[in-house]
C-alpha positions in Angstrom: 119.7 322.2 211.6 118.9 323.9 214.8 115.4 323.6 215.7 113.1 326.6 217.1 110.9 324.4 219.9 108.9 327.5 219.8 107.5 327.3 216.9 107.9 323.2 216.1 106.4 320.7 218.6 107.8 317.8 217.1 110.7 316.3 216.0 112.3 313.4 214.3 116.1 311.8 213.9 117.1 311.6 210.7 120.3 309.2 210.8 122.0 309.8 207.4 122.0 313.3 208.0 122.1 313.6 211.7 119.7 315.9 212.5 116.4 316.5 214.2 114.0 316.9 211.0 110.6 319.3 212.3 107.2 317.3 212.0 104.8 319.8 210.6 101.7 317.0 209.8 101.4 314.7 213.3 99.3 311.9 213.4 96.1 313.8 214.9 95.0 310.8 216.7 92.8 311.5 220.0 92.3 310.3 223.6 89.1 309.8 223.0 89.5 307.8 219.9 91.0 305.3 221.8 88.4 303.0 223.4 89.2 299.5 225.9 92.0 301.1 227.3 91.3 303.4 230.1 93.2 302.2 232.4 96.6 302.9 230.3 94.8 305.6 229.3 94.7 307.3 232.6 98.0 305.7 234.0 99.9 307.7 231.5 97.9 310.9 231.6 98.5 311.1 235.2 102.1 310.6 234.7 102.1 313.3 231.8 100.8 315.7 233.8 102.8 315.3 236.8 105.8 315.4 234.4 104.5 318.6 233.2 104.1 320.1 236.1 107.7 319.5 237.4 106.3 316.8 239.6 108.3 313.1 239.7 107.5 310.7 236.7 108.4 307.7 235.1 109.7 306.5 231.9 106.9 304.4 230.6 107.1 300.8 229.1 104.2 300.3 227.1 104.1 296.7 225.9 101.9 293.3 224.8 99.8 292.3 221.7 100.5 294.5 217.9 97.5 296.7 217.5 96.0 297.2 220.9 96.9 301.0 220.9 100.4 301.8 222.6 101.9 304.1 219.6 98.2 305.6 219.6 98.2 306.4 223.1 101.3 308.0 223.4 100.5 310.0 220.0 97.1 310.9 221.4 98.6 312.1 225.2 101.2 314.4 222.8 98.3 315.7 220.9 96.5 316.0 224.1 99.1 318.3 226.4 101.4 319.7 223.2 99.8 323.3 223.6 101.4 322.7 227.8 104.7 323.7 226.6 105.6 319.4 225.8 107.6 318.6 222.8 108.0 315.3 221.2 110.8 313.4 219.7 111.0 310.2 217.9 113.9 308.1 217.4 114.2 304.6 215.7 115.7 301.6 217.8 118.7 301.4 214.8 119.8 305.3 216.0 119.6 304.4 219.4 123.5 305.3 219.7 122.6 308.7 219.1 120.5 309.2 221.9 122.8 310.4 224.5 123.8 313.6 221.7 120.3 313.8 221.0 119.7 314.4 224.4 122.8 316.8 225.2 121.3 319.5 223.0 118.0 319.5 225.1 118.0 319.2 228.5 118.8 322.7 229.0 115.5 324.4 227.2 112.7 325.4 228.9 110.2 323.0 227.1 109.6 319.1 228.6 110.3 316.5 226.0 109.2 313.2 225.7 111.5 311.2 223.6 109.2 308.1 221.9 110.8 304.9 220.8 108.3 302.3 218.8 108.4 299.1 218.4 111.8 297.8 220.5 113.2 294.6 220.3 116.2 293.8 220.7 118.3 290.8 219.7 120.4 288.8 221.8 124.0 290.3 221.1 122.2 293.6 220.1 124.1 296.7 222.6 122.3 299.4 221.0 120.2 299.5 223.8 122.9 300.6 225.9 122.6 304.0 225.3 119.0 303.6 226.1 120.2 302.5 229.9 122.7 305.1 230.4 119.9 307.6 229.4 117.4 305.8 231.4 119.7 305.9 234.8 122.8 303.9 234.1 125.5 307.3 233.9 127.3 309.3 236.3 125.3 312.3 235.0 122.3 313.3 236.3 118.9 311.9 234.2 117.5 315.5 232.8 114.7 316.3 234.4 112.8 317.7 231.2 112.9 314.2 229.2 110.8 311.1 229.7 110.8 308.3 227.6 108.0 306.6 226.2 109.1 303.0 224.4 106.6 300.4 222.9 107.5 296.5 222.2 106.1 293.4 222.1 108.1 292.1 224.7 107.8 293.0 228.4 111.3 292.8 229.1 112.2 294.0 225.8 114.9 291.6 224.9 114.1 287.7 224.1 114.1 285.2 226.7 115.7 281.5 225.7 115.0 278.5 227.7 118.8 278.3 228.4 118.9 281.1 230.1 116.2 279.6 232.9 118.7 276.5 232.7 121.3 278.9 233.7 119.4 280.1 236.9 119.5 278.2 240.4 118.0 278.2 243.6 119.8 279.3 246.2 118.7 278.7 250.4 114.9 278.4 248.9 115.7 281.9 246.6 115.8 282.2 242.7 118.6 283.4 241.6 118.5 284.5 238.0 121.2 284.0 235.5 123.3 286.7 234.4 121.5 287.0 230.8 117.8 287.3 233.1 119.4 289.7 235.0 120.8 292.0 232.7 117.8 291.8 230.3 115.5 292.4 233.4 117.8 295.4 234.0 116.6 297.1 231.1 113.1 296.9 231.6 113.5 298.0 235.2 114.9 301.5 234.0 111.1 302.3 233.0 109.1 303.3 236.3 105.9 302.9 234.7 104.8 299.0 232.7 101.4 299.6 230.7 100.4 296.1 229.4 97.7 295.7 226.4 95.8 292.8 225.6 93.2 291.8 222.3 90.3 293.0 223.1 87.4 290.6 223.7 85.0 290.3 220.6 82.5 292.5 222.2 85.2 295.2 223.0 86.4 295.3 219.2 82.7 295.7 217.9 82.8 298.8 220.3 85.7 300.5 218.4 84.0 299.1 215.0 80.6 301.3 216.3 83.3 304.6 217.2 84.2 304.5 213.8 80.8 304.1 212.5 78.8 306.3 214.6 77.4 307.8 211.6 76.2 304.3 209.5 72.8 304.1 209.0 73.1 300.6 207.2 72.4 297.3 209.2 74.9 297.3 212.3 74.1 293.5 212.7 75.4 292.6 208.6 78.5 295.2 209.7 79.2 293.3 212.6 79.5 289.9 210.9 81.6 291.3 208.2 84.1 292.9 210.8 84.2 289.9 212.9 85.0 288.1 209.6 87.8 291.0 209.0 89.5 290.6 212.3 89.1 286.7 211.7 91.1 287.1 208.1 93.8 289.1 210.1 94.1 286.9 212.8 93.9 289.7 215.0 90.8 291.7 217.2 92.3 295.3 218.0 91.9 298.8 217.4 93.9 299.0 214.5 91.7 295.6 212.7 88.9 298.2 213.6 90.1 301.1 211.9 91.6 298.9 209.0 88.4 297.6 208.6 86.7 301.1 208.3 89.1 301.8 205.4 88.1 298.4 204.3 84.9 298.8 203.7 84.4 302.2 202.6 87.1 301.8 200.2 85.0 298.7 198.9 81.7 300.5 198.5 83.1 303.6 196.8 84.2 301.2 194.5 80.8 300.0 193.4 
C-alpha cells in the first residue's frame, strides 16, 4: 500500500503485512491539556519548529516515571504543527528491524516526518535496537534530513543497567572508565540530541490536572479532591494519566446511579 502524505498525516507499521496502515482517527490530545510540564513542553516545541523550518534538530529522548505525559506530548506537538506540512509515523519496538526500509521510502518527499517509538526497553541480548542506531547516526549514509525521531522509555539509557556491569568498570590515572556493556548501552542513548526527563507530579500539581478536567464541576472541589487523592493512592501513582483515569472514574460512577 502506497500512501498519499497529501491527503494522510499519519501513519502506522503494520508487521504481518508490511505496510504503513493510514491513521484516519488520531488521538486529539492538546498542548494545552497537558499541565506540569512546560518545560518539556517548550523544549520540544522549539525543536519541532526548528525541524520544521529546515533548521538543525535533535532526535528526542523522552523518558522517567509511566503516566507523566511523554506519549501525550509528542501526540499533542503532532496535533499541534500537522497542518505545517509534518507527518507522523509510529512504529513498535518488536518492528524495529524494519525501520531502516521504512525509512528508504521517505526521505525523499517533500513532507518532514517524525517517526515515534513508545515505550522502549530493551533487554540485555535484545539487537533490535540496532537498526534504531544506524538510523540515529551509526551508517555510512547520510541521516535524512526530513525524519526525527521521537522515542519514550522508562529508562534513561534505554537498556537495563546490572551491578556487574559497574563491577566491570575501573579507574584509570583518577578517570572512570566504563565497561564495555556501559558503554555501548550509553551509546544508544547518546544518538538522541535532546533528553526530556518527567517526574510524578507533587500532590498539589496532580489536583491541578484533576481541576483541568473538571473546570466545569460545580459539586464540592474539596470532597473531589479527597476522592482523587484517594484514586491516585489506589494506583500507586500521581500523574496526568491517574488524573484523567480518575475523570472517567468518577463520571462513569455517577452515571451509574
Amino acid at each position: 500500500m502506497t500512501i498519499d502524505w497529501e491527503l494522510h498525516k499519519a501513519a502506522v507499521w503494520r508487521q504481518r503485512r508490511e505496510v504503513l496502515k493510514p491513521v484516519s482517527a488520531i488521538d486529539s490530545v492538546a498542548l494545552s491539556d497537558l499541565l506540569g510540564i512546560e518545560r518539556q513542553k517548550n523544549l520540544l516545541v522549539d525543536n519541532t519548529q526548528k525541524f520544521l523550518a529546515g533548521q538543525p534538530a535533535n532526535n528526542a529522548l523522552l523518558w522517567g516515571a509511566r503516566g507523566t505525559g511523554k506519549s501525550s506530548l509528542i501526540k499533542a506537538v503532532f496535533n499541534e504543527y500537522n497542518g505545517q506540512n509534518l507527518r507522523l509515523i509510529e512504529i513498535y519496538k518488536s518492528d524495529l528491524f524494519n525501520l531502516t526500509d521504512i525509512v528508504d521510502t521517505i526521505r525523499e518527499l517533500p513532507q518532514r516526518f517524525i517517526i515515534y517509538c513508545d515505550d522502549f526497553s530493551f533487554d540485555i541480548n535484545d539487537s533490535s535496537y540496532i537498526a534504531l542506531k544506524t538510523v540515529l547516526e551509526g551508517s555510512i549514509e547520510q541521516a535524512p534530513e526530513n525524519v526525527l525521531i521521537y522515542a519514550t522509555s522508562n529508562r534513561r539509557h534505554l537498556v537495563p543497567e546490572s551491578i556487574k556491569d559497574n563491577q566491570d568498570s575501573q579507574m584509570v590515572d583518577g578517570e572512570l572508565h566504563y565497561a564495555d556493556a556501559i558503554e555501548e548501552k550509553i551509546s544508544l542513548s547518546d544518538r538522541f540530541g535532546l533528553w526530556l526527563s518527567f517526574y510524578q507530579p507533587n500532590q498539589d500539581d496532580y489536583l491541578a490536572m484533576v481541576d483541568h478536567y473538571f473546570a466545569d464541576y460545580n459539586g464540592d472541589r474539596q470532597e473531589l479532591h479527597k476522592q482523587a487523592v484517594r484514586f491516585a493512592t489506589s494506583r500507586g501513582s500521581r500523574s496526568g494519566r491517574a488524573a484523567k483515569q480518575f475523570y472517567n472514574f468518577y463520571f462513569g460512577q455517577n452515571e451509574q446511579k
